[in-house]
Every structure is written in C-alpha cells, then in structure tokens.
SETOR-648218 format. One record per residue (C-alpha): residue in three letters; x, y, z. Coordinates in steps of 0.05 Angstrom, whole numbers, padded with zeros to 5 digits, always signed. Layout:
! residues N
AlaXYZ ...
This chain:
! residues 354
Unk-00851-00968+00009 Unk-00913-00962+00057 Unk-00960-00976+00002 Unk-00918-01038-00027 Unk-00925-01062+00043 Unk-01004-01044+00056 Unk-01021-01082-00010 Unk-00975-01140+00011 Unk-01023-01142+00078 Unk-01084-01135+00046 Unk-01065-01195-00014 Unk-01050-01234+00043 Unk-01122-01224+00087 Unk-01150-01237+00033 Unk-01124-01299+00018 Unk-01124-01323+00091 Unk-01194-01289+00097 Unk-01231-01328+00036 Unk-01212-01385+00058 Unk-01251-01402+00129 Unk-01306-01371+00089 Unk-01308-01412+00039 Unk-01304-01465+00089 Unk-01356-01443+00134 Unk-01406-01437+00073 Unk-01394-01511+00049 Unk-01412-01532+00124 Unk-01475-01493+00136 Unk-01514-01459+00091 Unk-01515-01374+00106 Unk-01571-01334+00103 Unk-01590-01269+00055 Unk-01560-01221+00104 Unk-01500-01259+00123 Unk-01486-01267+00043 Unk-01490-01197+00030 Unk-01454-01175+00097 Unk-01388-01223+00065 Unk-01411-01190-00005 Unk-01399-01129+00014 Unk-01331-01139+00056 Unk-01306-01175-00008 Unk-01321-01106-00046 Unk-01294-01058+00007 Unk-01228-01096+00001 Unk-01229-01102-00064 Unk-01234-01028-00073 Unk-01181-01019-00033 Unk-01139-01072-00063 Unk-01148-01023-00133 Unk-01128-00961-00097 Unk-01058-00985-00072 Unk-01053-01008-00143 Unk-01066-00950-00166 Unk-01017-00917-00116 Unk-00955-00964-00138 Unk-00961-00949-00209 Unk-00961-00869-00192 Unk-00905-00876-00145 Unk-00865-00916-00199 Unk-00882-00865-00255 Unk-00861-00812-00216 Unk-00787-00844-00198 Unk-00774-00859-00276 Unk-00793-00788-00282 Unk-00745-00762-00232 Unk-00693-00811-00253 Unk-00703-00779-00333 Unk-00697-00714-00306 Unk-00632-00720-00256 Unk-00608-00763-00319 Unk-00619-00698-00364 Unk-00585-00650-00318 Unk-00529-00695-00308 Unk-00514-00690-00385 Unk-00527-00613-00393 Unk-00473-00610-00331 Unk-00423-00650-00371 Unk-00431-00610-00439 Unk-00410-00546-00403 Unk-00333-00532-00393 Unk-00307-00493-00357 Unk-00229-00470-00358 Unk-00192-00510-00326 Unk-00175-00474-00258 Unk-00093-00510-00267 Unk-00079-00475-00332 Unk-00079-00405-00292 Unk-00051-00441-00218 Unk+00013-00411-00244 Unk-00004-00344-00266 Unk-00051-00339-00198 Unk+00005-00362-00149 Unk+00052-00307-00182 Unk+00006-00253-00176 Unk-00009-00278-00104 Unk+00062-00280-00091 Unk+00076-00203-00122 Unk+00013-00176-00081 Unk+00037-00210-00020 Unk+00112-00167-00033 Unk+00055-00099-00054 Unk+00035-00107+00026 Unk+00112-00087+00047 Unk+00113-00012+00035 Unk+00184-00015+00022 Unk+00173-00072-00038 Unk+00199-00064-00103 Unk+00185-00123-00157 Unk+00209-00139-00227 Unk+00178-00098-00286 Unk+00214-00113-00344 Unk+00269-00165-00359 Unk+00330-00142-00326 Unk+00396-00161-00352 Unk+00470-00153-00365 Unk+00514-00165-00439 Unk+00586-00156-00424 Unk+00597-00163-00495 Unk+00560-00141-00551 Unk+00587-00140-00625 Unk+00548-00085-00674 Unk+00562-00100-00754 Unk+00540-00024-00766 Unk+00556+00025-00704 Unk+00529+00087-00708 Unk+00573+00148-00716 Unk+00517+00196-00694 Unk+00519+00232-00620 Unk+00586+00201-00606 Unk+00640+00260-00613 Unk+00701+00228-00598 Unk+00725+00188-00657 Unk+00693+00131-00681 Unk+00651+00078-00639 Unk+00682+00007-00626 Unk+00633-00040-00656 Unk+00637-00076-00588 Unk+00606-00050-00524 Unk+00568-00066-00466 Unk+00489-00063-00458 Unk+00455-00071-00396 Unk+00380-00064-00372 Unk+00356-00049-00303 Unk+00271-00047-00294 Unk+00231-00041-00234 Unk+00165-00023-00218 Unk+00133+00000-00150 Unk+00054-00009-00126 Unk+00022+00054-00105 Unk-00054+00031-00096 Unk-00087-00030-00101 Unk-00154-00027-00132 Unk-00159+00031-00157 Unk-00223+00030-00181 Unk-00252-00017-00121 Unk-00296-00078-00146 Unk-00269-00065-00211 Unk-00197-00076-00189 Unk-00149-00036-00231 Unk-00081-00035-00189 Unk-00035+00033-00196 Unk+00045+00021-00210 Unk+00099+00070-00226 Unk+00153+00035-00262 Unk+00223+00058-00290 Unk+00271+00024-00333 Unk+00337+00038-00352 Unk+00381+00011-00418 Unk+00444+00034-00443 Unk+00498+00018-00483 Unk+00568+00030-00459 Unk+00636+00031-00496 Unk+00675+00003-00441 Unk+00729-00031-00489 Unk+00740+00047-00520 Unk+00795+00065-00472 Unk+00822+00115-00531 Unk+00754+00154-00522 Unk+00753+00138-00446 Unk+00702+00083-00450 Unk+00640+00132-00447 Unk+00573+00119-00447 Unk+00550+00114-00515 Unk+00476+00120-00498 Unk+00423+00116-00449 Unk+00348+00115-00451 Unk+00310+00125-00392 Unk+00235+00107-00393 Unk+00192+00122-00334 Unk+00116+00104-00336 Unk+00055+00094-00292 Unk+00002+00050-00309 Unk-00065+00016-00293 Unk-00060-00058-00286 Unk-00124-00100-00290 Unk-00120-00175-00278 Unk-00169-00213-00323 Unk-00182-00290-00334 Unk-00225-00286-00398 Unk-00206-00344-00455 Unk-00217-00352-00523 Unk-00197-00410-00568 Unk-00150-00430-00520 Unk-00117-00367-00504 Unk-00131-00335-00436 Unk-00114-00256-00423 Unk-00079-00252-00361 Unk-00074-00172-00350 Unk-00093-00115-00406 Unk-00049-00044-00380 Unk-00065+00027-00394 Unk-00008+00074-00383 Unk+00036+00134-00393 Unk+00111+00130-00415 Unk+00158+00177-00423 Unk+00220+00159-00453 Unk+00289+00202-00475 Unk+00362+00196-00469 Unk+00378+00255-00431 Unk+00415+00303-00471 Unk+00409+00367-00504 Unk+00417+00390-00567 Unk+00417+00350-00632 Unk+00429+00292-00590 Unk+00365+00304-00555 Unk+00315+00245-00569 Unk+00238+00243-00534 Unk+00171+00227-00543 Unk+00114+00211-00494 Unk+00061+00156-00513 Unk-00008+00131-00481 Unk-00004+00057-00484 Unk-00049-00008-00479 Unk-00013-00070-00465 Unk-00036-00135-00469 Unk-00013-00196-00459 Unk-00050-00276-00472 Unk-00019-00340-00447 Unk-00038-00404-00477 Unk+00007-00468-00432 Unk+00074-00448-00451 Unk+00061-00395-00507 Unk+00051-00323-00485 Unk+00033-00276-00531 Unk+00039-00195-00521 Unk+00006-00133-00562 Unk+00015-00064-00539 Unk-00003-00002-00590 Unk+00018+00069-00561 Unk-00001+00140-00586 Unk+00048+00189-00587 Unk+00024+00247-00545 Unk+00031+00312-00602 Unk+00085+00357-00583 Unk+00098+00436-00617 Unk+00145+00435-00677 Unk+00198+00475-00642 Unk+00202+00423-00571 Unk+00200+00356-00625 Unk+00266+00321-00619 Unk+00249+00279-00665 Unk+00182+00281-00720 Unk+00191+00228-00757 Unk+00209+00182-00697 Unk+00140+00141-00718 Unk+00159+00130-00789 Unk+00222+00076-00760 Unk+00192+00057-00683 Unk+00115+00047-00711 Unk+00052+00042-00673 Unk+00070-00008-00615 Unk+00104-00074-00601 Unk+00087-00140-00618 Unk+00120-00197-00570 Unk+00115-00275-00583 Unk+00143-00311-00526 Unk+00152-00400-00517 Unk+00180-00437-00460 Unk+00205-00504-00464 Unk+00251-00556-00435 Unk+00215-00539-00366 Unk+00266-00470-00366 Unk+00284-00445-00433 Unk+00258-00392-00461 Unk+00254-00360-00535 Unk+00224-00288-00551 Unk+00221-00246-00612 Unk+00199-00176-00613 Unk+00174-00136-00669 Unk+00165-00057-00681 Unk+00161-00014-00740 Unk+00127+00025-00796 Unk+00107-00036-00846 Unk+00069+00024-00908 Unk+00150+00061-00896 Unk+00189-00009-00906 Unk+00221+00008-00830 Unk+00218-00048-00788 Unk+00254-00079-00728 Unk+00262-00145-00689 Unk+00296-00168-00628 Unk+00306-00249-00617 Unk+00322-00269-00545 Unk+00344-00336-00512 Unk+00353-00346-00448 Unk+00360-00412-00397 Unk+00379-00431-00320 Unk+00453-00430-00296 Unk+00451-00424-00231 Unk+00398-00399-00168 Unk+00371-00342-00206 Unk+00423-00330-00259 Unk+00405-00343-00327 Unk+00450-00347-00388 Unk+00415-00300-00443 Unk+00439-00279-00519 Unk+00407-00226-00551 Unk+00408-00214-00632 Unk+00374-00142-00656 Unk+00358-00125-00726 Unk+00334-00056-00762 Unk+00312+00006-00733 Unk+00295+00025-00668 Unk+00346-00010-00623 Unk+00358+00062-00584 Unk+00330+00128-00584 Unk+00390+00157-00624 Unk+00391+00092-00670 Unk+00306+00095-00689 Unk+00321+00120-00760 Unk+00393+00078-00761 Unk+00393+00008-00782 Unk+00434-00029-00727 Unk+00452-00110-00732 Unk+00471-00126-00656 Unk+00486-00198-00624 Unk+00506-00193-00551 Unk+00512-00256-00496 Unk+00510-00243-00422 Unk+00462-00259-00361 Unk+00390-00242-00345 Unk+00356-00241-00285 Unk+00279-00260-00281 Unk+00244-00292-00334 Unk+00195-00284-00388 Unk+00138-00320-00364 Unk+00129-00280-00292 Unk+00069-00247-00264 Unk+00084-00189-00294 Unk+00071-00220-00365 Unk+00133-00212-00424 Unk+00177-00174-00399 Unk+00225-00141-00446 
C-alpha cells in the first residue's frame, strides 16, 4: 500500500535524519535561525508523519467495512434457494426431445398410455347394447392414443402449444365365437387442447404443464346404444422425484333434452379425474385413478401396474372397479382385472398418461 510504504520512508528519515543533527549540535553550538530552520523541518515532518497515519487507519476501516459487507451478501446469497435445476433435467430433456419430433411435419407422439390386454376377466358383464346372447365375462381391451402438434406457441411469449389428440379404447369379445366375437364396445375420444409448460413449485411439488381443452367422446352408435357428451377440461399434472400427481375437472358442454344420450351420465362419471402416479425400482410403475359422484355414492377406480420386459415392451395388469369403465357401462357397476402389454410409460413428457 503506497501509504504503508510513504510512512515507512518517512519513519526511517527521520530516524537517520535526527541523528547527524543531534550530532552536529553537540559539536558546535547553532545559532537562533539555524535552531528554528531544524525546528521547523522537525514540524513539517511531523505533520506529515500524522497524515499518513491518519491515511492507514481510513484505508483499514474501510477494508473491514467492505469485508462486513461482501461477508453479508455472501449469507443473504446462501439463504435463498432456488429449485434445483436436476429435479426437472428429466421432465426438460423429454419435452426437448417431443419438440424436437413437433419440427417433423409428419410427427406423431404418444398422448395417452397405449396398450394391449389379451385377456381380461369381468365378475359382472354387462348385458346392455350387446344383442346377441349373453357376453363372455372374458374379452379383450385395447387402447391406442396419439396426439399431433399443430402450432407451437400459440400465444407467442406466453407459450401455449396447440395439439389435436385422439384416443381409441374398446373392448372386444374375441373368445365369443357363438356371437362371432364382436366388438362389444368402443369409445372414441377426440380432443384439442392448449398445452402450457410451467416450472412453478410449491412444498416440494413442481407443475410441469396445466391443459385447457375440448373433448368429445361417444361410442358410435345410434339408438339406445347411443352414448355422448362433450366436456371443457383443465388438466393438471405436479411431479414431486418419483411421485406425479394429476387433477383434471371437465364441464359438460349442455346439450337439448331430445339430442342427450345420456342425462344423468354426471351422476356415475362425476366432475373430472383424479390420477396418483409412483415410480420405483428405477422402472416400475403403480397408478390409481379415481372418478365419480361422491354426494350420489357413484364412484370408480382403476389400479394399474406396469414394468420393463423388453426394448419398449412393458408387462402391464389392469384391475377396474365401479362405474364408469365405458360409455355404455357409466351407470353399470363393472369389477374388471385384465394382464397384457403397454407401450410408453407413465412418467413421459406428456405427464400421466391414462
């Protein structure tokens, strides 16, 4: 420090300096003006020796001061968290991965959970809409969903990407050969939504995508077998590690007394879905779904398992309880365990799939 070293210089003059003085007055005697001439160096350096002290004690004051305040700033920096940018690498490498597929105009990605049961076993089939004999309690139910990107950003700086999406599930008596193995039911369920990717988190749960859509759903006959309804929906879905966690409320869009298939379709399917989804042993994954009118004591739940087999084949058993399971089963109770093979996996970009 330049004024360490200035007072170092001047300690030292003076010291040298008083000296040959001292000498010089002990060998001769000095007159009035050569005594006040050395009287008045002595001061001039002596001021000067106090103003580098003075210096050195500022310049010190001001490092502890910058020290205390870098010291403080340090702390506040350390009390704030942020979320840990590896809890979402998953989720963000996913959605990089389904936007990178969006850029091929020709790309169609995963919506739902796709899958195949060769063999389901029902403990109450339903005698209703099937007019040749009776159903076999054992049939085959399948599920095909897909969903297509029409515009990214939809909304520009606010994001909000545009899909249409269709999925497909039906239930086929393929071990009926006396009825000639028909299809027992389908339901058919084309949408279009608004996706918005989000990274908000609270109390350890981060929401990964909310989804505001339009879904049409109905099994394609006519008749008394005719079953629709058309809903406005908001779906979604939190992840917390290896918990995901999905809510999606619908409105039923009103329809005239003499086009409703069904009127009291609300009083067994409810208000929405309610999905609670864990991973674990790296691959294996558990799901229960939930959907119903609690206040009319109609409720329904599906439990799902699946885990790896092979590439992208997974093993998957299904077990369905209560109302709801199809569009001609809402207001019949059904108890339904199937086993079989599913194709993607819960815990995708896409959220839970179903």
């Amino acid at each position: 420090m330049n004024v360490t070293r200035s007072l170092a210089l001047l300690t030292l003059t003076l010291a040298l300096g008083g000296q040959p003085l001292a000498a010089q007055a002990q060998e001769q005697s000095l007159s009035d003006a050569e005594r006040a001439a050395i009287q008045t160096r002595i001061e001039r350096l002596t001021g000067e020796l106090e103003s580098l002290h003075r210096q050195l004690s500022e310049g010190q004051q001001y490092a502890e001061s910058a020290n205390s305040v870098q010291t403080a700033a340090d702390s506040q920096a350390q009390d704030v968290s942020t979320a840990p940018e590896e809890e979402l690498a998953s989720v963000q490498e996913r959605r990089e991965l389904e936007r990178e597929a969006a850029r091929n105009p020709f790309s169609i990605t995963t919506h739902r959970r796709n899958y195949l049961l060769p063999l389901t076993y029902n403990l109450n089939p339903n005698d209703k809409g099937f007019s040749t004999g009776n159903p076999d309690r054992a049939e085959v139910k399948f599920q095909f969903s897909a969903k297509f990107n029409l515009i990214e950003n939809l909304f520009g700086d606010a994001g909000g990407d545009l899909y249409f999406a269709y999925t497909q599930r039906s239930w086929w008596q393929a071990f009926n050969t006396d009825a000639s193995s028909p299809f027992r039911e389908a339901n058919y369920e084309p949408e279009v939504f608004v996706d918005f990717d989000t990274r908000w988190s609270l109390l350890g749960w981060t929401n990964i995508h909310n989804r505001l859509g339009f879904i049409h759903q109905s099994n394609g006959r006519s008749g008394d077998q005719s079953r629709s309804w058309n809903r406005v929906t908001l779906e979604s879905t939190f992840l917390n590690d290896d918990w995901a966690f999905t809510l999606a409320p619908h409105w039923r869009v009103p329809e005239s007394e003499d086009e409703d298939d069904n009127p009291d379709i609300e009083r067994y399917m409810g208000y929405g879905d309610i999905i609670v989804a864990h991973r674990f042993d790296t691959d294996q994954e558990v799901s229960m779904l939930v959907r119903g009118n609690p206040s009319a004591g109609n409720m329904g739940a599906q439990l799902d398992y699946s885990w790896p087999l092979f590439g992208n084949v997974r093993g998957h058993v299904q077990y369905y309880s209560g109302y709801g399971d199809s569009l001609i089963d809402y207001d019949h109770r059904t108890q339904r365990l199937g086993i079989g093979f599913s194709l993607n996996p819960l815990f995708t970009e896409s959220g839970l799939d179903r």
